[in-house]
Residue, then its C-alpha position, 0 to 999 in steps of 0.5 A: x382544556x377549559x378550566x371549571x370555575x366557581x365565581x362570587x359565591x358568598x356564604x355566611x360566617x358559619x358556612x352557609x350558602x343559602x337559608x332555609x325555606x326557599x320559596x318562588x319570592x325568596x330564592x335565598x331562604x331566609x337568608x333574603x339578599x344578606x349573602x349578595x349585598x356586598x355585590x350589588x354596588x359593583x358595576x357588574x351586578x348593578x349591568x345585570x339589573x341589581x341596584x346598590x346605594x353606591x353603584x361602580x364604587x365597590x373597589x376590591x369587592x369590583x375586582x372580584x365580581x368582575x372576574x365573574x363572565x370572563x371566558x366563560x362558555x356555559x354555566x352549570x346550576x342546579x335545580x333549586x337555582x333554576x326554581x324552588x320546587x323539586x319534582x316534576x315540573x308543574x308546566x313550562x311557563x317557569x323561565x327562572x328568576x331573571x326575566x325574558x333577559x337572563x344575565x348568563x350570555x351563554x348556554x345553562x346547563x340546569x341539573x334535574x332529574x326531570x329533563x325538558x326541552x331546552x329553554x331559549x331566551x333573548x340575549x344568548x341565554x339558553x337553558x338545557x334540562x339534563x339528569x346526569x352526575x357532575x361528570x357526564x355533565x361537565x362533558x355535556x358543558x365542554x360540548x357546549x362552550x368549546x374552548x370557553x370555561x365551564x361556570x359552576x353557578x350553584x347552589x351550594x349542593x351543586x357546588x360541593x358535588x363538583x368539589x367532592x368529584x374533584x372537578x373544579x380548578x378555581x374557585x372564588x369564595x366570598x365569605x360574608x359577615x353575617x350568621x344564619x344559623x341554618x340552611x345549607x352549608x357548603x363545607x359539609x363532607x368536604x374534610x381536607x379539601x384545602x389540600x387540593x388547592x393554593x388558596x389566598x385571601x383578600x379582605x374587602x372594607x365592606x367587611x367580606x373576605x374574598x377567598x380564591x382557590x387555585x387547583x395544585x399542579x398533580 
């Protein structure tokens, strides 16, 4: 069966996934770009449009972001990775962050409890609406990507809904130098977590420690 996995999701020093007051021009809150400034150097953010001072010379953080589209069929995200405003959708015009090109490739499964039809955009990226909970959704996936890996792409909501389902088999976290002091934390709820998985850490010189989880043998 395909694995589901979490890749290059970066939180803070105090377990932070995104900051407080997201807004269409500040998808992270207040946290800005801190939280992804240690990716934008490898070759693989910088081919999805996002520039570092240093492009392609990022050595182990590279190893990692790499890993990030490899066997992947779908993504799963959440709704505020899709737009910052919960409710009805105010029209359809919103395509999300990422241009008339998205970076996925592949078929987006959007989390939401107000369904629309399916967004189609250029370059393979396909965005379905669905209202479902973590399981229903990840079968809904598996039909979409065939034998390919499920990405669960985030928010962090969305992330600790899959962990607490127990549905995740790998997980790369990567955690940054920086505090924020609020926003949404990742490890809430999620007491002896570390149980379920082998983990091992990897420091980078840019000062982040890359953290890969790997679901134990039953």
């Amino acid at each position: 069966m395909s694995r589901v996995r979490v890749h290059n999701f970066s939180i803070s020093l105090d377990g932070f996934g995104t900051g407080e007051d997201q807004t269409f021009d500040e998808p992270f809150g207040h946290a800005g770009t801190r939280l992804l400034e240690w990716a934008f150097p490898t070759r693989t953010f910088t081919d999805m449009g996002f520039h570092g001072e240093q492009p392609g010379t990022a050595g182990v953080d590279e190893a990692f972001a790499s890993r990030w589209n490899a066997g992947v069929g779908v993504e799963i995200m959440g709704r505020n990775k899709f737009a910052p405003k919960p409710g009805p959708w105010p029209d359809d015009q919103w395509q999300g962050w990422w241009g008339d090109e998205p970076p996925f490739h592949t078929p987006v499964v959007v989390l939401t409890h107000h369904p629309r039809p399916p967004l189609e955009l250029s370059g393979g990226t396909t965005f379905h609406f669905l209202d479902a909970p973590p399981a229903e959704a990840l079968a809904y996936a598996r039909e979409l990507a065939g034998d390919k890996d499920i990405r669960i792409g985030g928010g962090t909501s969305t992330v600790r809904e899959f962990l607490s389902a127990d549905l995740v088999d790998e997980m790369h976290i990567a955690v940054v130098p920086v505090l924020l002091g609020r926003g949404e934390r990742l490890w809430d709820g999620l007491e002896g977590i570390e149980k379920r998985f082998d983990i091992e850490s990897v420091t980078s010189p840019s000062g982040v420690v890359h953290l890969t989880f790997t679901r134990l043998a039953d």
